[in-house]
C-alpha positions in Angstrom: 57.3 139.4 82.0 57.4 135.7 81.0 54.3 134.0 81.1 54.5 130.8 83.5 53.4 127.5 81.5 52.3 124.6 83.7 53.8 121.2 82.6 52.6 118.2 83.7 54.3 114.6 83.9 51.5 112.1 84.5 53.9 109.6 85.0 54.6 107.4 88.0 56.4 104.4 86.9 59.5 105.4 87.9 58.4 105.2 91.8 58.3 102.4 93.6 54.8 103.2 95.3 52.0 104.0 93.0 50.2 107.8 92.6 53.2 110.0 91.8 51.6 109.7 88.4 47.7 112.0 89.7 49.9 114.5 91.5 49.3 116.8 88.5 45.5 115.6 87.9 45.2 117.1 91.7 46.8 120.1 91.2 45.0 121.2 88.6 41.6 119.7 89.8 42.2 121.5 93.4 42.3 125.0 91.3 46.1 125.8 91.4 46.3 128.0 88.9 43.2 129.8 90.9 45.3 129.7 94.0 47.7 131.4 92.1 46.0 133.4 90.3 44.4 135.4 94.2 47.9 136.2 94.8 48.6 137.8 91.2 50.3 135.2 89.6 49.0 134.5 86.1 50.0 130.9 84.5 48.4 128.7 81.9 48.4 124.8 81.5 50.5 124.3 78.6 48.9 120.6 78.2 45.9 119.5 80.3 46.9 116.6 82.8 43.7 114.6 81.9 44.7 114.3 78.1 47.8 112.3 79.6 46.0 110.9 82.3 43.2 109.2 79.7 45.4 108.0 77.1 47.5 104.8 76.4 50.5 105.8 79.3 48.1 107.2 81.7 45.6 105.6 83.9 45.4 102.0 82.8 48.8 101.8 82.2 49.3 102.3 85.4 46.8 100.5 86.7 48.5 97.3 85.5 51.8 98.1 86.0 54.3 95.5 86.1 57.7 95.2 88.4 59.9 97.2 88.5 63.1 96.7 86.5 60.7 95.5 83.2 60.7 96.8 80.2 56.8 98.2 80.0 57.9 100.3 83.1 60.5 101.5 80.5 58.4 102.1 77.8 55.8 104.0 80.3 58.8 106.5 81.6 60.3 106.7 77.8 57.3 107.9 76.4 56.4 110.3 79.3 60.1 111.5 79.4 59.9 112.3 75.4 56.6 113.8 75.3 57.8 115.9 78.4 60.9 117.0 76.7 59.2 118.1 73.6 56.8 120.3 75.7 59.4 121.8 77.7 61.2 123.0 75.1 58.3 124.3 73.0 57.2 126.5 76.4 60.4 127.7 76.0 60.9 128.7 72.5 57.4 130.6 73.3 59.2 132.5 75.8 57.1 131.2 78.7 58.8 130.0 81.9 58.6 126.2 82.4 56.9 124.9 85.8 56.8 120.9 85.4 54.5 119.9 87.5 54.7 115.1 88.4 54.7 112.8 88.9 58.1 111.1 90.0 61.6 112.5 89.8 62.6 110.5 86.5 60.7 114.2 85.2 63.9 115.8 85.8 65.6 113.7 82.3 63.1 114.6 80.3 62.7 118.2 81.2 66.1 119.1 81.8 66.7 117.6 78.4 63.7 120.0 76.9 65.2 122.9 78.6 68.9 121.9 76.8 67.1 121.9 73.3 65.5 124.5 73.5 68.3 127.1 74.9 71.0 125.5 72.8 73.3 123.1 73.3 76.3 124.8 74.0 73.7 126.5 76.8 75.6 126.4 79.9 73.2 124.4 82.7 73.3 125.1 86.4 71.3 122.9 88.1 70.0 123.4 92.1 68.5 119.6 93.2 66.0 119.8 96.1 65.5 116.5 97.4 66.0 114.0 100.0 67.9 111.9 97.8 70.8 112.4 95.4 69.0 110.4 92.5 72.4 109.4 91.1 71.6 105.7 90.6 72.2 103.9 86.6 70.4 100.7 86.1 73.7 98.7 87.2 73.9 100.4 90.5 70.3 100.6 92.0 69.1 97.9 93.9 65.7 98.9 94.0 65.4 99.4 89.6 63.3 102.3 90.3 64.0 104.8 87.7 63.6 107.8 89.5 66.3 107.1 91.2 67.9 108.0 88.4 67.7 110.6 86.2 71.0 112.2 87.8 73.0 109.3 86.4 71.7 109.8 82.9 72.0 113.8 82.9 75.5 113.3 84.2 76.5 111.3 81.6 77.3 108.1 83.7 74.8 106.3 81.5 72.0 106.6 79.3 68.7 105.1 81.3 66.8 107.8 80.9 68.0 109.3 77.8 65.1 110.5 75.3 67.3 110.3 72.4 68.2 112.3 69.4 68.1 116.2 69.7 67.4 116.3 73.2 71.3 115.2 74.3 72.2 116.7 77.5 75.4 116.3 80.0 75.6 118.2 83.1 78.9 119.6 84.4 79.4 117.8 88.1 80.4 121.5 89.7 77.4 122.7 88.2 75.2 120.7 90.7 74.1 121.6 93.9 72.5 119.8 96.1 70.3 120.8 98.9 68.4 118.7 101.4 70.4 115.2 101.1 69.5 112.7 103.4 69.5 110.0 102.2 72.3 108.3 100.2 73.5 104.6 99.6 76.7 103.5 99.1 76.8 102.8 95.4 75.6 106.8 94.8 78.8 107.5 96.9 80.7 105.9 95.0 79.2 107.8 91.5 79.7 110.5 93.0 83.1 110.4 93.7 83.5 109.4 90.3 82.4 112.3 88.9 84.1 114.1 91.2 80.4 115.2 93.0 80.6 116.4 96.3 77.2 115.2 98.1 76.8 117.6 100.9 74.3 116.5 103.5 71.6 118.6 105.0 73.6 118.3 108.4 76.4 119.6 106.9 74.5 122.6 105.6 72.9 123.7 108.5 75.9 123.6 110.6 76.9 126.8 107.9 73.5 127.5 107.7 71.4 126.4 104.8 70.5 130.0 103.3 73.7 131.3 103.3 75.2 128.1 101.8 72.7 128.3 98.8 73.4 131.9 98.4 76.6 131.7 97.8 76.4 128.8 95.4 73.5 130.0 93.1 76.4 133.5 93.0 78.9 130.5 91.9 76.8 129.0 89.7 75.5 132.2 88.0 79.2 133.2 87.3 79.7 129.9 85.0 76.3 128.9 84.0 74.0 131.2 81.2 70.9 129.6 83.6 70.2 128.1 86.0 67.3 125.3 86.9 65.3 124.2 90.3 64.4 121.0 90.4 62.4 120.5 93.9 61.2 116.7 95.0 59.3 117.3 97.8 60.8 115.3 100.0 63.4 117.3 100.3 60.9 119.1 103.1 60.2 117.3 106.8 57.5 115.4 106.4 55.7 117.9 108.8 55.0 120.0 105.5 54.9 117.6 102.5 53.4 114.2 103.9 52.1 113.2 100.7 55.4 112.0 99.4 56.1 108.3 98.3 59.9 108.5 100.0 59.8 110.1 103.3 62.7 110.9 104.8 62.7 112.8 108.3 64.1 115.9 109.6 64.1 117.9 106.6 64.0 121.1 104.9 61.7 123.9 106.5 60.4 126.4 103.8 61.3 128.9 105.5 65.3 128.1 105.2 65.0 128.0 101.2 62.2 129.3 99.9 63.3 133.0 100.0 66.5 132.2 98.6 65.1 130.7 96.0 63.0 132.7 95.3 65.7 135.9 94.9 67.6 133.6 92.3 64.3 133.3 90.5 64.2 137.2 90.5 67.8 137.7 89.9 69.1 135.1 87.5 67.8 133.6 84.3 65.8 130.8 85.6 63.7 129.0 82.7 62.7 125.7 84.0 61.6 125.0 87.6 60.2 121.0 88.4 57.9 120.3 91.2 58.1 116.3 91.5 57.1 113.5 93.6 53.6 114.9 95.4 51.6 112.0 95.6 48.3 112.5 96.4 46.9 109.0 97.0 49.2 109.0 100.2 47.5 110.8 103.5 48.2 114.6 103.9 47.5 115.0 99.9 45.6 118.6 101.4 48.6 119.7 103.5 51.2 118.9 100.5 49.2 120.4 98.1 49.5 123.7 100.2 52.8 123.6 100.6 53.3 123.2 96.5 51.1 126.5 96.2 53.3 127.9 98.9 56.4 127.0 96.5 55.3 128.2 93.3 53.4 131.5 95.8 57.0 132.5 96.6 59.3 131.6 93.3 56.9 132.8 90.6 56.6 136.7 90.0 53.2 138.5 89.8 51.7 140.3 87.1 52.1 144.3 86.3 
């Protein structure tokens, strides 16, 4: 069995509200791995959170952070995205399972990237994005300059934003993306996305075939093309009734109980090696409730010991 390796992305920079960046000081200070741990589920912390959290990118960078669009918020992202990467794939050459644990959804560059080097680069990536929002932005496009709405324009190749550079190059195949819990999209994403040839399913659309079934039958697709397959989950891709602690709520969204079994058989069935848990925020009310509902996740993907 692979051993789970917790990865954390201290790292908020790319958000437009502050706190993303303590979401994995919380989890580890609230005893996740000893939630985990009382349902069988053994997992170490690859790199402690409060190394990051105390260091030059961490805390006071954050503390003084400028607007967004500079280039310091850059630099902050860059050098979370690169250190990220490099873990990432390390876990991986070890054989562990990856859970990256942030922190805003600019993670996904940096350890989707990780997973690429370290599984080879002619590795064929699927990729199943939770979220509320198709994070398919470049710098040119996005209004807003927050960089984690972003990290889908990089990985897809329509520019290099949040690229960490040399031997961790990584361009995701358009029809090996699905997405699951859309909500929210702007009209400059559409338009990527039909560039690319992206289809953007909403959640609507889902649930009028049903959202289970619908994912089912893409993670079949996506295992007959792809060597593995990756979950990258913001969680506010869930209604806000679960996961309140969330820096971009969006309403009327995802119940657990529509995904998280699914999920959770393609974790058992497929080779999954990288799983991100992104953009819990727990300066925001409801840290408590969102917090459960990340144990709940990582309860029902994650296998338990022999």
């Amino acid at each position: 069995m692979k051993c789970v390796s917790f990865i954390p992305y201290v790292c908020g920079a790319g958000a437009s509200k502050p706190g993303a960046e303590q979401g994995p000081v919380y989890c580890r200070a609230h005893g996740l791995s000893d939630r985990l741990a009382a349902q069988g589920i053994d997992t170490i912390w690859a790199v402690d959170p409060d190394v990051h959290w105390n260091g030059p990118y961490g805390r006071i960078a954050h503390e003084n952070i400028p607007e967004r669009g500079s280039d310091v918020r850059h630099e902050i992202v860059s050098w979370h995205l690169h250190a990220l990467a490099e873990n990432v794939a390390a876990e991986l050459n070890r054989g562990h399972r990856a859970v990256t644990l942030g922190g805003d959804h600019s993670m996904a560059a940096g350890s989707i990237a990780g997973a690429q080097a370290a599984l080879g680069k002619d590795a064929r990536l699927g990729l199943i994005w939770i979220d509320a929002h198709p994070d398919l932005h470049t710098l040119q496009t996005s209004i807003s300059k927050a960089l984690h709405g972003m990290p889908l324009g990089t990985l897809t190749g329509l520019d290099r934003t949040l690229a960490i550079g040399k031997g961790f190059d990584v361009t995701l195949r358009p029809e090996n993306i699905v997405y699951v819990g859309i909500r929210d999209i702007d009209d400059a994403e559409k338009d990527n996305a039909r560039s690319l040839g992206l289809n953007l399913h909403t959640l609507g659309k889902l649930r009028e075939r049903g959202v289970a079934s619908v994912l089912q039958e893409a993670a079949i697709e996506l295992a007959g093309r792809c060597d593995h397959i990756i979950l990258s989950i913001d969680i506010d891709g869930f209604d806000p009734e679960y996961a309140p602690a969330t820096g971009t709520q969006v309403p009327e969204g995802l119940h657990p109980e529509e995904v998280l079994s699914v999920l959770a058989g393609i974790v058992r069935t497929h080779s999954v090696p990288l799983i991100d848990i992104v953009e819990f925020n727990p300066t925001l009310p409801g840290a408590e409730k969102t917090f459960d509902l990340i144990v709940r996740i990582l309860g029902e993907l994650l296998p338990r010991s022999a």
